[in-house]
C-alpha positions in Angstrom: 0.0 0.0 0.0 2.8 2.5 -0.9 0.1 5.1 -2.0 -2.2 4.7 1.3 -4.1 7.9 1.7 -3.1 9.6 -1.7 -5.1 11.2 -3.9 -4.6 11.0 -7.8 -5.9 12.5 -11.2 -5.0 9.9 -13.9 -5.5 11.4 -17.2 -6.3 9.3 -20.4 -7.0 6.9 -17.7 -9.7 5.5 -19.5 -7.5 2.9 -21.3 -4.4 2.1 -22.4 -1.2 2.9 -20.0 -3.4 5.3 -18.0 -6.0 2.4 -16.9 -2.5 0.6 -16.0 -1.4 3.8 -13.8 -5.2 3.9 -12.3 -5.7 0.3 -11.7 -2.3 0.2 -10.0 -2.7 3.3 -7.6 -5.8 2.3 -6.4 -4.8 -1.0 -5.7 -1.4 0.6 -3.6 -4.4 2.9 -1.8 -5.0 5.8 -3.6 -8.0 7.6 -4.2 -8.2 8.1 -8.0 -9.8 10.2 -10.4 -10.0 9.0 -13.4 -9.7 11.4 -16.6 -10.6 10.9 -19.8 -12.2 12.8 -23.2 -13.9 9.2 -23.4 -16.5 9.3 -20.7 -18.0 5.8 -20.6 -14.2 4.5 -20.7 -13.2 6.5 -17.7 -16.2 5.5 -16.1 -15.5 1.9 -16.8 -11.8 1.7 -15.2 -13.4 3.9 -12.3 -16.3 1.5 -11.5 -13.7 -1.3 -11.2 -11.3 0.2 -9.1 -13.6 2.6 -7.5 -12.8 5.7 -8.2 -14.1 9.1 -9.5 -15.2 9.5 -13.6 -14.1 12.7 -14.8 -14.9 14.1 -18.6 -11.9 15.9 -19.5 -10.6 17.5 -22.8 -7.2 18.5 -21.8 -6.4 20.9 -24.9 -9.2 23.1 -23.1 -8.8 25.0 -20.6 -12.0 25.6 -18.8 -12.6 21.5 -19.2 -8.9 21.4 -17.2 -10.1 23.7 -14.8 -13.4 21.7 -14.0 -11.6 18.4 -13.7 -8.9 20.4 -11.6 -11.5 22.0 -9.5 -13.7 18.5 -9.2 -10.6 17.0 -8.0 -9.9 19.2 -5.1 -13.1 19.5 -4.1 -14.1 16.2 -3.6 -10.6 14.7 -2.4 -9.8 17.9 -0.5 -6.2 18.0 -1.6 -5.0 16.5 -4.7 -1.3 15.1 -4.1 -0.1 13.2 -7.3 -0.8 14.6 -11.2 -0.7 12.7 -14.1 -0.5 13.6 -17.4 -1.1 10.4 -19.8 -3.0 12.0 -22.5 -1.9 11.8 -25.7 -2.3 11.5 -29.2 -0.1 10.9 -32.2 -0.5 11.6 -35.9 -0.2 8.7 -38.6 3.4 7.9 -39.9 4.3 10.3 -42.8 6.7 12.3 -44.2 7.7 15.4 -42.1 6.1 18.1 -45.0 2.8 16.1 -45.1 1.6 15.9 -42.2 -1.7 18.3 -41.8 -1.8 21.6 -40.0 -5.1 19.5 -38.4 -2.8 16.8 -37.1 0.4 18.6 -36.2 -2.1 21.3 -34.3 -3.8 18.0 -32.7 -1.0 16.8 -31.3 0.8 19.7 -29.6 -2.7 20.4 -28.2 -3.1 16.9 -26.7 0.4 16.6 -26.0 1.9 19.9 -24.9 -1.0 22.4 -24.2 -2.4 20.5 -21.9 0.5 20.0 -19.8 0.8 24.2 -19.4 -3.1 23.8 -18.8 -3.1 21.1 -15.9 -0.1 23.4 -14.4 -2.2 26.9 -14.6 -4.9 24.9 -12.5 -2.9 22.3 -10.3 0.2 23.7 -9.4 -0.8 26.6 -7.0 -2.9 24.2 -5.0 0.1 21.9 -4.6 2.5 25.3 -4.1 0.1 26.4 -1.2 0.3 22.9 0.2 4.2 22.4 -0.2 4.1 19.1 -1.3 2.6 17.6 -4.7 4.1 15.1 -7.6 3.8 15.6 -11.2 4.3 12.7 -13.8 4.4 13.2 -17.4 4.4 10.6 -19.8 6.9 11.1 -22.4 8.1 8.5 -24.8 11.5 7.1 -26.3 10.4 9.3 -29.2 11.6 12.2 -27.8 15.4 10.5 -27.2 15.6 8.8 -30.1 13.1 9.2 -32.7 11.7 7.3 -35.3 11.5 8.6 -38.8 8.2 9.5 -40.0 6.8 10.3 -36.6 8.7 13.9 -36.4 5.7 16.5 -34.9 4.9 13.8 -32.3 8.8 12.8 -31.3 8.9 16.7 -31.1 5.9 16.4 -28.9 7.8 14.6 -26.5 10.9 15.9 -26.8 9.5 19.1 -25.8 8.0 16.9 -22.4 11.1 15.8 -21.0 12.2 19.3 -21.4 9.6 20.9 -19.2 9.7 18.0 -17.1 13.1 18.8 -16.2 12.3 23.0 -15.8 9.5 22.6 -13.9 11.7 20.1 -11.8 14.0 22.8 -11.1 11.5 25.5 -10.7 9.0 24.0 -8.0 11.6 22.1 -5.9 11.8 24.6 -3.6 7.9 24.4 -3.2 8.7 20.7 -2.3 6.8 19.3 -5.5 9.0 16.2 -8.0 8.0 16.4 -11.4 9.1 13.4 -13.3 8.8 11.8 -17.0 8.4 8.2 -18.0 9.7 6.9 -21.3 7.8 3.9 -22.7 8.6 2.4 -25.7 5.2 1.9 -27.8 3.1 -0.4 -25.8 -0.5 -2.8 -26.3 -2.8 0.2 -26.3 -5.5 2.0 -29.1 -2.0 4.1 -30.4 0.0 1.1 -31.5 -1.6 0.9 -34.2 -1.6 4.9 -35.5 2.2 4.4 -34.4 3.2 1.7 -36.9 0.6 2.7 -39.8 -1.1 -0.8 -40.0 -0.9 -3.6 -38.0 0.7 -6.8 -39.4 3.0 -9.7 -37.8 5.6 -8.5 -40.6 5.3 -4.5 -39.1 5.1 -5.9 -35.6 8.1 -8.3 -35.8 10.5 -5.2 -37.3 9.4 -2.9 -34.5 10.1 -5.2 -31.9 13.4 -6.2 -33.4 14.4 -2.9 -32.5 13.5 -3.5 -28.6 16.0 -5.7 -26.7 13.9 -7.1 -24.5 11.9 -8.5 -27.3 8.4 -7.3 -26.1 6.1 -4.2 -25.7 5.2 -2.2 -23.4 2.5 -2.9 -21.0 0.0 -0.7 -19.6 1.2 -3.0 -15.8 4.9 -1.8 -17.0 3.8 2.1 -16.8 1.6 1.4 -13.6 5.0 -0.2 -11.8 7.1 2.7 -12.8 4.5 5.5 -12.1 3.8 4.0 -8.8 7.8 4.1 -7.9 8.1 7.5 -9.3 5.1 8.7 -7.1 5.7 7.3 -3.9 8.0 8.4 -0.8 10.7 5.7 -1.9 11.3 8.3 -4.9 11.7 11.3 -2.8 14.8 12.3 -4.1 14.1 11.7 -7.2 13.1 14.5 -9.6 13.7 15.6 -13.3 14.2 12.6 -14.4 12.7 11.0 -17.3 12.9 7.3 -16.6 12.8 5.0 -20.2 10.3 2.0 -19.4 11.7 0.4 -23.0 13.3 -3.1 -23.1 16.9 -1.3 -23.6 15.3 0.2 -27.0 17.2 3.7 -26.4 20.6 1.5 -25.4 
């Protein structure tokens, strides 16, 4: 029970490595909102662990603030923050991909990172104590061709996962990354443009370990990174890969 008494916001926790990250919390005894632009799967993953439903769209920022605001209110403090939400755009060349898409995906991936800090960090400032986790991915330390404006995406969330690391030490709240490699959830498949056992063997040639990431994987690392055995640990962005960035 190394999250007894903690209260969490998952977001995207309606499937994928977010329902890992929920199911995990709440069974190491956190209290756990689940987030998620999917409404029926958030409240799916938070009628089986029993926790809270929450409709969010986290490139908006008065649907952050309800979710923020829903959190506090009903937990009374909100101690751990994470941002799982993301989206990707199909693999294509760099010049081809849609102002729709590339827009998309800083939106899912970046904006709402700024927008969860706007309406999250002050609470956990006034409280001095508070951890963030953002979910990053190999792609941003060593990227794939044809995936650029996503592997930016994440690039750019290690970075700010290591700023706001420095910046809100002194306000006694970690902010931390995790790295997976591409994992058994709805993105596989946008990731390697169609899914056969030919495309699926090359990609995990390319892993070590020889398998994917699993939504469990995430919810062993997150809970690690989250909990008082990681209290000196901060800025770090942790790859969760089978060796793939060795």
């Amino acid at each position: 029970m190394r999250l007894a008494g903690k209260t969490a916001i998952v977001t995207g926790g309606g499937s994928g490595f977010g329902a890992g990250i929920a199911r995990k919390f709440a069974a190491e005894g956190a209290r756990v909102m689940v987030a998620d632009i999917n409404h029926d799967a958030a409240n799916a993953i938070a009628d089986e662990i029993g926790g809270l439903a929450q409709y969010v769209d986290v490139s908006d920022d008065a649907s952050v603030a309800d979710m923020a605001s829903a959190a506090i209110s009903t937990f009374g403090a909100l101690d751990i923050l994470i941002n799982n939400a993301g989206i990707t755009h199909l693999p294509a060349a760099l010049e081809d991909v849609s102002i729709a898409d590339f827009d998309r995906v800083m939106n899912v991936n970046m904006r709402s990172v700024f927008l969860t800090a706007r309406h999250i960090v002050p609470h956990m400032k006034k409280n001095r104590a508070g951890v963030i986790l953002n979910m990053a991915s190999t792609a941003g330390v060593s990227p794939r061709p044809r995936l650029n404006w996503y592997n930016a995406s994440k690039g750019w969330m290690i970075t700010a996962t290591k700023t706001m690391a420095v910046e809100l030490a002194p306000d006694g709240v970690r902010v931390n990354a995790i790295n997976p490699v591409a994992g058994e959830t709805p993105l596989l498949k946008s990731f390697m443009g169609e899914d056969t056992p030919e495309i699926r063997a090359k990609f995990l040639s390319t892993i070590p370990l020889g398998r994917f990431s699993t939504p469990q994987d995430m919810g062993n690392a997150a809970c690690f990174l989250c909990s008082e055995e990681a209290s000196m640990i901060t800025g770090v962005a942790l790859e969760v890969d089978g060796g793939r960035c060795i």
